[in-house]
N, C-alpha and C positions, 0 to 999 in steps of 0.2 A: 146542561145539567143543573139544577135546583135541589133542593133540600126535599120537597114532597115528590115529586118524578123530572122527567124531562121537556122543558120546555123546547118549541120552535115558533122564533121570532121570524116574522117577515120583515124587513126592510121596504119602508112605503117612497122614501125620497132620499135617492142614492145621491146626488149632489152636494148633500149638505155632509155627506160621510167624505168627501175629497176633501175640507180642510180640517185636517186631524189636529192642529195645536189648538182650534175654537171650537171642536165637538163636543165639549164637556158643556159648554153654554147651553146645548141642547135639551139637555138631561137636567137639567136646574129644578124641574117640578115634572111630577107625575101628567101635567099637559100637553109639555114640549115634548115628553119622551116618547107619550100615543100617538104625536103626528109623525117623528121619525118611524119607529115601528110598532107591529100589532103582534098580538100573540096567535099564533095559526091553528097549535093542535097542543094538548098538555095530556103527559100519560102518567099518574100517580102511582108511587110508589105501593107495595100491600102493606109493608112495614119495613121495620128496620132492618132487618137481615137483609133485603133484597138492597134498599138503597146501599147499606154497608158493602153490599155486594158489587154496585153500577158503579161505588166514588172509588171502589179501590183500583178495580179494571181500567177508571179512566188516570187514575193516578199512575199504572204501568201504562199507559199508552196501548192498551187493549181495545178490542172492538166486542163488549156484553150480547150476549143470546138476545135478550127485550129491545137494547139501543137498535141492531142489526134487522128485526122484525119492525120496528117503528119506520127505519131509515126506509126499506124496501115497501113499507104500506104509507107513507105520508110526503117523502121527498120524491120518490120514484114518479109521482107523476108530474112535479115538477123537473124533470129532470135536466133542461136547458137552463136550469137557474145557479148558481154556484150558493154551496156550501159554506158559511165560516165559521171557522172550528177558532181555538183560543192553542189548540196545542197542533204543531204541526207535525208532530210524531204519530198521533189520532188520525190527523187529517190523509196520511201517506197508507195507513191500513185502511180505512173507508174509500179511498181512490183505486186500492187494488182488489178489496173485495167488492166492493159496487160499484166501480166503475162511475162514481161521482165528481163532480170536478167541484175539489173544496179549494181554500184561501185562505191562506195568517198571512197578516202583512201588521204595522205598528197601529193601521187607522182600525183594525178588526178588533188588538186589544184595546185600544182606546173605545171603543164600540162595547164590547162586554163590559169595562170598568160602568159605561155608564146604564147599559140594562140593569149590572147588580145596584147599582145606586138606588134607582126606581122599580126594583121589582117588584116591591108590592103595588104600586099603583098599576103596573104591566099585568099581572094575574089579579084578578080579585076574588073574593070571596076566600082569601086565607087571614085568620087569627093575628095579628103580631106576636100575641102572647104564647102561642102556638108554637109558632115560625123559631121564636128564637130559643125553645127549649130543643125542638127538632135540631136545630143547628149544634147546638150543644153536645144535647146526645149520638147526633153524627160523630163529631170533631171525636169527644172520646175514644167512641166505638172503631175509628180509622185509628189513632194513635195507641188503642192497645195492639191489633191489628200488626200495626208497623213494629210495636218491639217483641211481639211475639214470632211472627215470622220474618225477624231480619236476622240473617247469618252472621252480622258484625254483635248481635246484641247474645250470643251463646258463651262467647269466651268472658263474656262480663264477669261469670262466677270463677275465673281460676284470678284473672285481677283481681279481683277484691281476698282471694284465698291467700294468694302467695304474697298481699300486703299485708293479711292480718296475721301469720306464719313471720313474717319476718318482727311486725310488732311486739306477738310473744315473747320475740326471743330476747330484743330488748328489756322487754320488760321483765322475766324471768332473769338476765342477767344481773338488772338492781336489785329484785328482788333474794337471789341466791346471794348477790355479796351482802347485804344489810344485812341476812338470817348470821352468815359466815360471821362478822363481823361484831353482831350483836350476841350471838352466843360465845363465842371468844373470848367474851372477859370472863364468860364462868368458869370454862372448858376451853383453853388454846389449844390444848394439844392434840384434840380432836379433830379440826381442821387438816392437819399434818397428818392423821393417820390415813383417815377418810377422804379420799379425793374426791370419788364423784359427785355431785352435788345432789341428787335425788335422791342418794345413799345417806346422804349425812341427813339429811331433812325428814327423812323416813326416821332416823334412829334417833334425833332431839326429840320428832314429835312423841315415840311411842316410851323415851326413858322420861324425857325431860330433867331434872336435876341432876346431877352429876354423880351424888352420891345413892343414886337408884342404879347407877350402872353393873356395881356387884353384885344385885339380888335380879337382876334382868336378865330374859333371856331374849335375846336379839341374835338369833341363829338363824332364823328366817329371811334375814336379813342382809348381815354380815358372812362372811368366811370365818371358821375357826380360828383363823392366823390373827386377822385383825381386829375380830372379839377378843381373842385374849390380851392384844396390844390397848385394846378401849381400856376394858378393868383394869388392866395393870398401872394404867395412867393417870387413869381417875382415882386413881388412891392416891396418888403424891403428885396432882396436878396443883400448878399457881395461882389460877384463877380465882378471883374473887365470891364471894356472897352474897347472894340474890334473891330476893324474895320471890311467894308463890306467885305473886302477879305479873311480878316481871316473865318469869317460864310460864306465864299462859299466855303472853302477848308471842311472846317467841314461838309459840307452838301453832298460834294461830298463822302466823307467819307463812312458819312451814305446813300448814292443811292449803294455803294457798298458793302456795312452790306446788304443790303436789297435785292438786286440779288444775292448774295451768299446765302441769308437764303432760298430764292425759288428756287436755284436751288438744294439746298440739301432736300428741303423737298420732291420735283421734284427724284431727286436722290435715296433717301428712299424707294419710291414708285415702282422706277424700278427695287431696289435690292429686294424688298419685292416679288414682281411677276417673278424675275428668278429663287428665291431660292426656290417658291412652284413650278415652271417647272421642275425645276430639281432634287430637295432635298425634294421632299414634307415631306414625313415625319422626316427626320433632324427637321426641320422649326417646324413643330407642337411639337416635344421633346421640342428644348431650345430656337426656337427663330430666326429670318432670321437674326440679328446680330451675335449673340454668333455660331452660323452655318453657317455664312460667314467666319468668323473669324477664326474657324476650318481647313475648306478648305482650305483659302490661308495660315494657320500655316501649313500644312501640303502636300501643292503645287498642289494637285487637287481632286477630291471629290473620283477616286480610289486609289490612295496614300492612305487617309485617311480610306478607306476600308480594307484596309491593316493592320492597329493598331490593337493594342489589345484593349479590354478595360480599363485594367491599363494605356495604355500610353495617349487614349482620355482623362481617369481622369487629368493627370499632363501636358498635353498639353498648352505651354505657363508657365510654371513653370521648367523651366528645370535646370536655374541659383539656385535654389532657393534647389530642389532635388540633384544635383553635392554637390552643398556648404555642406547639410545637411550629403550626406554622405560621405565627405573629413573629415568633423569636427565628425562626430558620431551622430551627433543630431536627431530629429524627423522628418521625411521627411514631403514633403508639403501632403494636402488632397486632393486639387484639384487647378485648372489652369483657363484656359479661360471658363472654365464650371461653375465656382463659380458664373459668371454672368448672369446665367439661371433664369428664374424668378421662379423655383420649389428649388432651393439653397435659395435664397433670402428670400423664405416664411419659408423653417425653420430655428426655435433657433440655435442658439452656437453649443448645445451638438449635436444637431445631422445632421449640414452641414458634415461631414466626412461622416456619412453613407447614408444621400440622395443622395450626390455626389457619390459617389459610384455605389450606383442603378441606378441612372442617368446616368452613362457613360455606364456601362453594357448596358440598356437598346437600348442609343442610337449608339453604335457600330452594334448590329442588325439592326437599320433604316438605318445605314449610309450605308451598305451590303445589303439591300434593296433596297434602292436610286439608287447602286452604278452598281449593278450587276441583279437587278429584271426588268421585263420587264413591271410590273403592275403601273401605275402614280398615285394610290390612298393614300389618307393617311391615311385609316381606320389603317395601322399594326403600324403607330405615335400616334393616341389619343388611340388605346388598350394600347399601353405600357404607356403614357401618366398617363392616367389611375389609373393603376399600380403603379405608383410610387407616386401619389398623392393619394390613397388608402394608402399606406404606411405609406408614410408622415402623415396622421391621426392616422394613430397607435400608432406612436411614441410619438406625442404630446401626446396623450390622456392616454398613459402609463405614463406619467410626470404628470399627475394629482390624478393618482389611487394609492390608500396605498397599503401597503406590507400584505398582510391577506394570509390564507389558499390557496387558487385559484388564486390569485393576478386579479380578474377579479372585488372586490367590487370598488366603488366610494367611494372618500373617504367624510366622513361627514363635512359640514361644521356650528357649533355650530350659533346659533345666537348671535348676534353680541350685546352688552350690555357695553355700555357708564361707564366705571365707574373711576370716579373722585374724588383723595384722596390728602390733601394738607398736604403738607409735610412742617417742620418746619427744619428752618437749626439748626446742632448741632456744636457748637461748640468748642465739648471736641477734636475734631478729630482735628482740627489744629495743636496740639502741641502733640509731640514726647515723655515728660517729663510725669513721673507721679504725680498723681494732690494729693498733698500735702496742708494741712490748716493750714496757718502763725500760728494763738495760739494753743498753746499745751494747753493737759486739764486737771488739777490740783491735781488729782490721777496720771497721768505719771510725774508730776514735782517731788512729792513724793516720787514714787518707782527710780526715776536716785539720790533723796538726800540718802538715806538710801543706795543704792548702792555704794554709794561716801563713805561712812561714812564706811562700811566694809571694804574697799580697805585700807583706811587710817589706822583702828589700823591695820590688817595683816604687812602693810610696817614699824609699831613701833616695832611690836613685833619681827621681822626677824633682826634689828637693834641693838635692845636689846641682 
């Protein structure tokens, strides 16, 4: 194949093609490369669509309609001669349909390295100035070609979507605290009323000053509840005094709070409808978030075809799995999948084993998505399904006692108020044991008569 049609070279002196590390000597100059070989038959392209057409067929290892009619009218009658082809993917479909006997071996590509060396001296009567815009505009013409029909290059646009979605939001967050924070010293108390933040940004921009807020009507806006808490605040609010430049930089603020929040909601909307064009049932398992998120974690929707299920579970936890087993510890249970709204619905104990079934299930949809020809998302809410069937078993196993069958409910006695008042004791304060000051008049007794034995024994031992 060449740049204006296809050439076929004859090989004149096959012995000097057996030593392949000195073949390159050969091809030194447009001389030596006419004594190796001659050119036989040359069939030119009509224009670029067709050649566009011969480079890309030879680039899948196809066998083109023109190549097939040339093979059949120009090799065919040498046909005891072997073919060399540069791709042997090419050379195994012209051996089965013509029944040709081709050859790649290292001395073949070392052989084509040195035709293209010298191809111009090999063909003549082509341009150089020609030749290398031809190439040119080939090479383009194949490389739009390639990203316009490559399946890896479609999910390109929900990557770039769901990175610039998450940049807004960043940046929507400094930009909502500065406004918050910035109008605060005129108006603190408005912060405190107004929570939401596109609510507040809407009512600085259209009162601005503080003391507009009594002759305003921001109904449109507001709820009556929290209109009347605005004005009633702004009349005896702390806040300082502000010039009119200072409230038009503030307002400008907020006109940018407020196209940023419509074009993200704008933005949402478009990542939500590529990722059911392309991902439908992804989308329906965890979500056109947590499934965008996927994708560009794992650089395009067949990449991520490619995982197993264990590694969709930990995807986005990878810091956190290394760490765990550098140190020995407990590896994580799951990653950017925890964010799933069927994770989020169960308890504690059992996010590790819904995760789980969740990733299993949706490595199937993503191999679906990825690789199936069908755009439905009935095989995403079966599995869906599934795992939300599940998920009720396990709950509902957390409520059932341990019995015979483990299948009874467990009883719940009725409920019986009973209120008993307790008096504080106060023997437990003290450590010591409770001893009473007067002794009682029989033990004063029995210690004198005790006394009184001691004393003669000690006379009489004396004596």
């Amino acid at each position: 194949f060449f740049v204006f049609g296809f050439c076929f070279l004859q090989v004149l002196n096959e012995k000097k093609l057996q030593e392949v590390d000195s073949l390159w000597k050969e091809f030194e100059t447009p001389e030596k490369a006419n004594k190796i070989v001659k050119l036989k038959h040359f069939e030119k392209f009509q224009d670029t669509t067709e050649a566009l057409a011969a480079s890309t067929a030879l680039v899948e290892g196809k066998l083109s309609k023109n190549l097939k009619k040339i093979l059949k009218k120009i090799v065919a009658k040498d046909a005891h001669e072997q073919l060399a082809v540069a791709d042997a993917k090419l050379g195994g479909v012209i051996k089965d349909k013509l029944n040709l006997s081709c050859i790649h071996s290292p001395m073949v590509t070392e052989l084509m390295r040195g035709i293209r060396s010298q191809i111009e001296g090999l063909i003549t009567g082509l341009p150089s100035r020609e030749m290398a815009a031809m190439c040119l505009g080939l090479a383009h013409s194949l490389s739009r070609y390639k990203l316009k029909f490559s399946p890896d290059k479609v999910d390109t646009m929900i990557i770039q979507a769901i990175s610039l979605l998450d940049d807004l939001d960043k940046e929507l967050n400094n930009y909502i605290m500065r406004c918050r924070e910035w109008y605060g010293w005129h108006f603190p108390e408005l912060g405190k009323i107004i929570t939401d933040n596109l609510m507040y940004c809407k009512c600085v921009r259209k009162v601005g000053d503080r003391s507009n807020f009594a002759s305003s009507d921001v109904s449109d806006i507001l709820p009556e509840e929290i209109e009347e808490d605005v004005k009633a605040a702004a009349e005896i609010s702390m806040g300082t005094e502000v010039s009119e430049e200072d409230i038009n930089n503030i307002i400008h603020l907020c006109d940018q709070v407020i196209e940023i929040s419509e074009y993200r909601t704008q933005l949402y909307d478009y990542l939500k409808n590529r990722m059911m064009a392309i991902a439908p049932n992804l989308t329906v398992m965890v979500g056109e978030l947590v499934g965008a998120r996927l994708i560009a974690h794992a650089g395009s929707l067949l990449n991520l075809a490619k995982h197993p299920a264990s590694t969709v579970q930990l995807l986005g936890a990878e810091k956190a799995l290394f760490r765990a087993l550098k140190t020995k510890r407990d590896t994580p249970k799951f990653g950017l999948i925890y964010h799933a709204s069927l994770v989020g619905q169960s308890n504690t104990k059992n996010k590790g084993k819904i995760s789980r079934m969740l990733a299993a299930k949706t490595a199937l949809t993503i191999r679906y998505d990825a690789l199936g020809e069908d755009t439905s998302a009935e095989m995403g809410a079966e599995n869906r399904l599934k795992v939300e069937t599940r998920l009720r078993l396990l709950e509902e196993r957390g409520i059932r006692r341990i019995s015979g069958t483990g299948k009874a409910l467990a009883r719940a006695d009725k409920y019986q108020n009973k209120s008993e008042i307790k008096i504080f004791d106060p023997s437990g304060d003290s450590t010591l044991p409770a001893v009473s000051k007067k002794r009682k008049i029989q033990e004063v007794e029995e210690q004198d008569a005790e006394g009184a034995v001691k004393a003669k024994k000690l006379k009489a031992e004396m004596k």
